[in-house]
C-alpha positions in Angstrom: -128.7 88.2 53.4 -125.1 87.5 52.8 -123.7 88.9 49.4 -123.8 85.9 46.6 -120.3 84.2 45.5 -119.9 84.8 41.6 -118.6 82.0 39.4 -115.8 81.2 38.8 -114.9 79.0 35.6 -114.6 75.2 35.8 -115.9 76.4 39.6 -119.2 76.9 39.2 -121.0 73.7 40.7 -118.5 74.4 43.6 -120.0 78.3 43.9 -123.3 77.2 43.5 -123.3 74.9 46.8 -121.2 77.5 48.5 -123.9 80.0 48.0 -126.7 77.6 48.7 -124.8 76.3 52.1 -123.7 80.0 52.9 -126.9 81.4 52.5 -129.4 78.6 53.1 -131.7 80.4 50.7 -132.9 78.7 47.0 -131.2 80.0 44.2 -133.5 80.0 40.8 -131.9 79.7 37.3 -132.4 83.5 36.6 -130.3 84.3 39.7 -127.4 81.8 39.0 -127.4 83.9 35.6 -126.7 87.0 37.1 -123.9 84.8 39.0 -121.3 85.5 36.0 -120.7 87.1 32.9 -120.2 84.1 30.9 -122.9 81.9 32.1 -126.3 81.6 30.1 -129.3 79.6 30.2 -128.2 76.7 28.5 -125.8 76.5 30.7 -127.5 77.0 33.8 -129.6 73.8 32.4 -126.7 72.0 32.2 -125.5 73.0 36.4 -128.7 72.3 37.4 -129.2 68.6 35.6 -125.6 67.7 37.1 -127.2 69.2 40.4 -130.1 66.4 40.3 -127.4 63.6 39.4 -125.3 64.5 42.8 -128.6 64.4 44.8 -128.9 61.1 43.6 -125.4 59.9 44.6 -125.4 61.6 48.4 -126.5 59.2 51.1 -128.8 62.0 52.5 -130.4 64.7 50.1 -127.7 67.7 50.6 -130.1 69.6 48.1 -133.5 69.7 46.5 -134.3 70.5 42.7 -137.8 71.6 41.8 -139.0 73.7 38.8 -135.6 74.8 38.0 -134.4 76.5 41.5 -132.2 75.0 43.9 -132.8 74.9 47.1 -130.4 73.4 50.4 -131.3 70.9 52.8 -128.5 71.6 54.9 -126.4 75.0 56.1 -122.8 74.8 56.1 -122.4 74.1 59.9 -124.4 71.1 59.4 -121.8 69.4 57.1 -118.8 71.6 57.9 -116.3 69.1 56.6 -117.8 69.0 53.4 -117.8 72.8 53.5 -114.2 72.8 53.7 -114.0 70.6 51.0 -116.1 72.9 48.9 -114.5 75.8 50.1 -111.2 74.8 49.4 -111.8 73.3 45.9 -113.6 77.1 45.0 -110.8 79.2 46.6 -107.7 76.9 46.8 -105.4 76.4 49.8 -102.1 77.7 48.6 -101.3 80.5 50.7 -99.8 80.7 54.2 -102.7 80.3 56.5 -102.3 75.9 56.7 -105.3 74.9 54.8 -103.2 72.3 52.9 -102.6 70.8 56.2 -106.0 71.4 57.7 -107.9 69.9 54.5 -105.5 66.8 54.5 -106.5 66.1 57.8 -110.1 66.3 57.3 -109.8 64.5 53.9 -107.7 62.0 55.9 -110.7 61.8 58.7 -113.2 61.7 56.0 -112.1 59.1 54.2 -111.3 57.2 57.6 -115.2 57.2 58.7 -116.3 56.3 55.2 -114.1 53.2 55.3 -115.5 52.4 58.6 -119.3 52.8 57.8 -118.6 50.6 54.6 -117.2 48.0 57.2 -120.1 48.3 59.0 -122.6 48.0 56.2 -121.3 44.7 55.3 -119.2 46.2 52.3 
């Protein structure tokens, strides 16, 4: 098993799905605790409620929720643009290596095949 990402703050949704994409394991509320120093139950309530109101909003369930662990429906090379995304948004893309470039093409695909499946769904 891979070693677990720890949260970051304002990052921790994002570190979450990293570690449930990277690891394709379930993650139960007393492990997200042990994620970060900061992070408590109450909080970990809070992740996991916002957790169920993004399953709702994807098209296809990325993740599942049941009695308080959360578990992926996909690995990362399954959705790999949404990966980046992820990725990206966790670590940032300001150093030398192009990710600004690489993530605004993506985004730029991305948003390109959204468009054309909402002209295709009659939107």
């Amino acid at each position: 098993m891979s070693k677990l990402l720890g949260l970051k703050e304002s990052k921790e949704i994002e570190c979450i799905e990293l570690n449930l994409l990277l690891n394709k394991k379930t993650l139960s509320k007393s492990e997200i605790i042990t994620l970060g120093d900061s992070i408590n139950e109450e909080n970990v309530d809070d992740l996991i409620t916002k957790f169920e109101i993004r399953s709702v909003l994807y098209r296809d369930e990325l993740y599942r929720i049941q009695n308080n662990r959360i578990s992926s429906n996909r690995t990362w090379h399954e959705i790999p643009e949404y990966f980046l995304c992820l990725y990206y948004s966790y670590y940032g893309a300001d150093d030398n290596s192009g990710g600004t470039k690489l993530f605004e093409r993506i985004s730029a695909e991305a948003l390109k095949n959204f468009i054309i499946g909402l002209q295709y769904r009659g939107a």
